[in-house]
C-alpha positions as a Markdown table, in Angstrom:
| # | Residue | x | y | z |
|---|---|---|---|---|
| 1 | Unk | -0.6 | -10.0 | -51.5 |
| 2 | Unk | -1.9 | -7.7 | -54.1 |
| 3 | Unk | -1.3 | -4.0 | -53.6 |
| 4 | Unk | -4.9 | -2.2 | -53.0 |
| 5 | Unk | -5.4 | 1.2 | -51.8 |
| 6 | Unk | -5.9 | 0.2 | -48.2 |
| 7 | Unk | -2.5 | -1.9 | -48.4 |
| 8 | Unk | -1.0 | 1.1 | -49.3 |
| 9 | Unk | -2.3 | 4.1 | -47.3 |
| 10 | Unk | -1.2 | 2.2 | -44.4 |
| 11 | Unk | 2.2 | 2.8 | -45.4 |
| 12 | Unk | 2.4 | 5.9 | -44.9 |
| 13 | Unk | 6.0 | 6.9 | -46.0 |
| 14 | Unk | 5.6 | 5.5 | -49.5 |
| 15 | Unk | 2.3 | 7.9 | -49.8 |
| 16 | Unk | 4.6 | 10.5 | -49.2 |
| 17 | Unk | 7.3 | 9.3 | -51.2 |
| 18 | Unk | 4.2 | 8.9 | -54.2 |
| 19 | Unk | 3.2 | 12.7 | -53.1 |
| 20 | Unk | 7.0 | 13.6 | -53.9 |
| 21 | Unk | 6.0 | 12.3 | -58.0 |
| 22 | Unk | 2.6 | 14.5 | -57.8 |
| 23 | Unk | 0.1 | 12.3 | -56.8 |
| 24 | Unk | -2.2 | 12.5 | -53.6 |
| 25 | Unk | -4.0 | 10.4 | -52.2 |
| 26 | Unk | -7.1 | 12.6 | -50.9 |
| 27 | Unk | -9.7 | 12.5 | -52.6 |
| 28 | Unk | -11.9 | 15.3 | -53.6 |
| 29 | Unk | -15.2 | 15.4 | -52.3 |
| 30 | Unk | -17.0 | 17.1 | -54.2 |
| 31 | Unk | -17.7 | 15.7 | -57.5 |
| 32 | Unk | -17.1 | 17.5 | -61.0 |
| 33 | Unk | -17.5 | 14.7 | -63.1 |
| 34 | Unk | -20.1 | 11.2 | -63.7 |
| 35 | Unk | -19.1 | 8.2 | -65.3 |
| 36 | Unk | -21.4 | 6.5 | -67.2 |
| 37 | Unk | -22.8 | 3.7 | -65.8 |
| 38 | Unk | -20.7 | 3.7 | -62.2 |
| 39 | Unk | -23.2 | 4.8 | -59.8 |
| 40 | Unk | -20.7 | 5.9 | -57.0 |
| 41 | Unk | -17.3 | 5.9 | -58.8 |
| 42 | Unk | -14.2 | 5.6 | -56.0 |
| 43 | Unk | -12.0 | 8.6 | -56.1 |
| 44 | Unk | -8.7 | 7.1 | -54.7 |
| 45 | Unk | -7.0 | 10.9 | -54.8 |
| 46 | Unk | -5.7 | 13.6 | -56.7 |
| 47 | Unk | -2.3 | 15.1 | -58.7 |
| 48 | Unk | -1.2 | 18.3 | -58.5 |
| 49 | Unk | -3.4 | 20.1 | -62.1 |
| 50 | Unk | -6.9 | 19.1 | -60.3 |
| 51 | Unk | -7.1 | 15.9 | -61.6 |
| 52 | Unk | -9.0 | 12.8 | -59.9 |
| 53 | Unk | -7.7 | 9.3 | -59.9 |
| 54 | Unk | -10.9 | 6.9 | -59.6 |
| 55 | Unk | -11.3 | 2.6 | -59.0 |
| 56 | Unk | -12.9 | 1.3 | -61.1 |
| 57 | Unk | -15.6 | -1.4 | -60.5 |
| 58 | Unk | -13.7 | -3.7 | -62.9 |
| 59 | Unk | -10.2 | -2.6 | -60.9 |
| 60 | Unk | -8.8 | -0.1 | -63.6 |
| 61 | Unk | -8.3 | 2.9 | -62.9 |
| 62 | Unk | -9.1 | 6.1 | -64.6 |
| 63 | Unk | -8.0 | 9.5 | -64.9 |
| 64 | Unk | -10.2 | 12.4 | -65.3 |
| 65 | Unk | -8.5 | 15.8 | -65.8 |
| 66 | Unk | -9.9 | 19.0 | -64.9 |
| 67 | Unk | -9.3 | 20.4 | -68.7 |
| 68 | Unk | -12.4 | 17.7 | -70.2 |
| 69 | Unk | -10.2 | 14.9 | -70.5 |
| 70 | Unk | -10.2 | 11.2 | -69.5 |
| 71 | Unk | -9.7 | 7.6 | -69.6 |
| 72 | Unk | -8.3 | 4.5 | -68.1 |
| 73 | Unk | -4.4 | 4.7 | -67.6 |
| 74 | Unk | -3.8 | 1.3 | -65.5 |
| 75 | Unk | -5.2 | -2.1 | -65.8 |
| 76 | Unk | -5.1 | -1.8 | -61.7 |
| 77 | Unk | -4.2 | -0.4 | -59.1 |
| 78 | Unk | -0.7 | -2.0 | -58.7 |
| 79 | Unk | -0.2 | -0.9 | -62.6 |
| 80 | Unk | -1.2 | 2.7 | -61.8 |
| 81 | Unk | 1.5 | 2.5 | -59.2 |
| 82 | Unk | 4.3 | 1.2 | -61.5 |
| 83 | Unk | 3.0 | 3.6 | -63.5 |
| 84 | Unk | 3.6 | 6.8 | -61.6 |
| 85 | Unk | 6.9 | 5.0 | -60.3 |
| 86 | Unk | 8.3 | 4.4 | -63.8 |
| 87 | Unk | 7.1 | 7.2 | -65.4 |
| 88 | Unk | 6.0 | 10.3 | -62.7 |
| 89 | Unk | 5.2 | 12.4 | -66.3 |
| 90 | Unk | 2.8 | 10.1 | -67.3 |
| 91 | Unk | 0.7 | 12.7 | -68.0 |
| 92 | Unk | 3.1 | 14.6 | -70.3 |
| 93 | Unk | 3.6 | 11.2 | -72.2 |
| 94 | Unk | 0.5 | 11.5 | -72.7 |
| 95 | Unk | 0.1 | 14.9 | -74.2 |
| 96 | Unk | 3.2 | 14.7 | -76.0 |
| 97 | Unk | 1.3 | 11.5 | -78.0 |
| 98 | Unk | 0.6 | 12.6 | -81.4 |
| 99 | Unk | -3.1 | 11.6 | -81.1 |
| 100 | Unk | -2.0 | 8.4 | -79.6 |
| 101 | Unk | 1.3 | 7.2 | -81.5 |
| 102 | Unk | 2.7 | 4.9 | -79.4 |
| 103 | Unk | 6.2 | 5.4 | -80.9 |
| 104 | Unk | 5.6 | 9.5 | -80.5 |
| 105 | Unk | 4.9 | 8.2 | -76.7 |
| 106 | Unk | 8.0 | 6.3 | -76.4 |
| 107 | Unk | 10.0 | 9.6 | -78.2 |
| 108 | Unk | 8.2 | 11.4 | -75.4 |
| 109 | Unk | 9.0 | 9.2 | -72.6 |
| 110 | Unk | 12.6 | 9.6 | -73.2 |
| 111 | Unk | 13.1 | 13.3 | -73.5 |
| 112 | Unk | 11.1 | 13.3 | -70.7 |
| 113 | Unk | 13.5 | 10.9 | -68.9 |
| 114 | Unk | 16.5 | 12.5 | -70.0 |
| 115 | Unk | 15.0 | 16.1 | -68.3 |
| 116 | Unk | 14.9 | 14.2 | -64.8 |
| 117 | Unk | 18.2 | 12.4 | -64.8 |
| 118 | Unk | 19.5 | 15.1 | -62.3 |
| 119 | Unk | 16.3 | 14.7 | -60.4 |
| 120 | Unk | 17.7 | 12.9 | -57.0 |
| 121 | Unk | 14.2 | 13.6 | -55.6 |
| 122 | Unk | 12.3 | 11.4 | -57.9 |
| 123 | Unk | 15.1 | 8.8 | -58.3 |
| 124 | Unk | 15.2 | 8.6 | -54.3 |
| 125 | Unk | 11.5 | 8.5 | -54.2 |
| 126 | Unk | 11.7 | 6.1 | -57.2 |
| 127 | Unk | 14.1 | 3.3 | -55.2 |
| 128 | Unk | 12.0 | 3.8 | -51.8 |
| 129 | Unk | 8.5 | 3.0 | -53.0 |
| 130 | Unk | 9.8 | -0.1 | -55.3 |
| 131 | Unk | 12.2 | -1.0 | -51.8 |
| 132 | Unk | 9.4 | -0.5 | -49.5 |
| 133 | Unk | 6.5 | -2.2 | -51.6 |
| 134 | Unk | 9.1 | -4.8 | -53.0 |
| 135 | Unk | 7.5 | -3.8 | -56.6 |
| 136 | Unk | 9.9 | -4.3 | -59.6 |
| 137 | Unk | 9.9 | -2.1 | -62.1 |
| 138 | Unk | 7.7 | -2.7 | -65.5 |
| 139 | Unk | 8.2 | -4.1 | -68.1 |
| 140 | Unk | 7.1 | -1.7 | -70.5 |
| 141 | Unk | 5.4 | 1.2 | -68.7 |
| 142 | Unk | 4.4 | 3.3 | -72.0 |
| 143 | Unk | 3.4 | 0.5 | -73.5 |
| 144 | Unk | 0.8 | -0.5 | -70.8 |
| 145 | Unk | -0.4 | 3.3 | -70.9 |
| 146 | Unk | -0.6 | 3.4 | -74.4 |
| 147 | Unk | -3.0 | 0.4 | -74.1 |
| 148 | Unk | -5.2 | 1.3 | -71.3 |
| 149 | Unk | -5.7 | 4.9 | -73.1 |
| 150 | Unk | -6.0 | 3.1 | -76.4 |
| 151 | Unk | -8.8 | 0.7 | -75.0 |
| 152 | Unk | -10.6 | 2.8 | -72.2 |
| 153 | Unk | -14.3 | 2.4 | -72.6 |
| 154 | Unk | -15.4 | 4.4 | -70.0 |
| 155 | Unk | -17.5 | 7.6 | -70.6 |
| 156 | Unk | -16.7 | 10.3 | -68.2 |
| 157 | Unk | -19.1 | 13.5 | -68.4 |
| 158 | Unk | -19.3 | 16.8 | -66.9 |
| 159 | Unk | -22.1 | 17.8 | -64.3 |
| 160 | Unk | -23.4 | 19.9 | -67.3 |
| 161 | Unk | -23.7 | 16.3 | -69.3 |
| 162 | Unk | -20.7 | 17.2 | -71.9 |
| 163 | Unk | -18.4 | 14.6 | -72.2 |
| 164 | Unk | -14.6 | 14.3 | -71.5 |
| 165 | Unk | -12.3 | 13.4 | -74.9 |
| 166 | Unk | -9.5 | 11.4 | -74.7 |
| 167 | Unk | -6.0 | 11.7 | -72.8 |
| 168 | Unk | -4.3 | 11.7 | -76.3 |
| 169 | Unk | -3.6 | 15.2 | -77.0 |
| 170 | Unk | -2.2 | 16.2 | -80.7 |
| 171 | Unk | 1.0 | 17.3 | -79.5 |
| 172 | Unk | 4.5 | 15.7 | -80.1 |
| 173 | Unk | 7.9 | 16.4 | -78.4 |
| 174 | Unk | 8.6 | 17.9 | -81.9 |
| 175 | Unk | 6.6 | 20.8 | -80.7 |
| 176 | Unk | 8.2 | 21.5 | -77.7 |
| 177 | Unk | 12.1 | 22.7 | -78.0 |
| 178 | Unk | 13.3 | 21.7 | -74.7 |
| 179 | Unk | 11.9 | 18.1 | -75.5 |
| 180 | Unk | 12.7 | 18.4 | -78.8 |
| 181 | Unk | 16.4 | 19.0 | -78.1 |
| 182 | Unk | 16.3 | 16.5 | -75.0 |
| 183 | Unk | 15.4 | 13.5 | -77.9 |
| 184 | Unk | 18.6 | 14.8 | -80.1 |
């Protein structure tokens, strides 16, 4: 059986183990943001910086930040789970891209790694939610991102009409020296 939303909110310990790697699955009611073209977009929850996961009507799923960015990070909801499984910094991956280099990404997804193996936290919460939804792990996680990001068609705008930019941000690990020194 696929995994969908309602599959997984009635399993309640891995939404908690998922709230453990910063993601919430209550979503906001009031909205802050339209996307073009999606009358009543589905807001499946939340992360810790304000941010809105939404389903798609085509099944992706989008990301809309509350600093004017968005765009599609999973070709589905099981992918956006892998995703925050695999890679809990996503996010960081993401602003760490070089204006969407997916070999700045990968640089950025293992600096980031390297800062989290002491985590026990997110490793426990890591092996539960993949135990408890027998999900493996994927096969290329940044990859994937890189893809939906890089191919996200979706126009998200603020209730002024302005519209969101992209989840690539110009930044690389290079500029950061606890990253930077993490990658060495």
């Amino acid at each position: 059986m696929p995994l969908t939303p309602e599959v997984l909110t009635a399993q309640g310990e891995v939404v908690a183990w998922l709230g453990s790697l910063g993601v919430s699955f209550a979503p906001d009611e009031e909205r802050w943001f339209t996307i073009d073209g999606v009358e009543s977009p589905r807001q499946l929850g939340s992360d810790g910086s304000g941010g809105a996961f939404v389903l798609l009507p085509a099944r992706n799923v989008l990301y809309v930040s509350s600093e004017g960015r968005a765009g599609i990070i999973a070709e589905s909801f099981e992918a956006f789970v892998q995703l925050v499984v695999a890679r809990p910094y996503w996010l960081d991956i993401l602003k760490f891209s070089a204006g969407g280099d997916l070999e700045q990404m990968r640089r950025a997804a293992d600096a980031l790694e390297a800062t989290l193996d002491e985590e026990d936290e997110v490793n426990e919460a890591r092996e539960e939610i993949r135990m408890r939804l027998d999900m493996p792990e994927p096969h290329d996680p940044v990859s994937a991102l890189y893809e939906a990001v890089a191919a996200s068609g979706a126009i998200v705008r603020a209730t002024d009409g302005s519209p969101f930019t992209t989840l690539f941000n110009r930044f690389s690990i290079d500029n950061n020296p606890m990253l930077r020194n993490a990658a060495a």
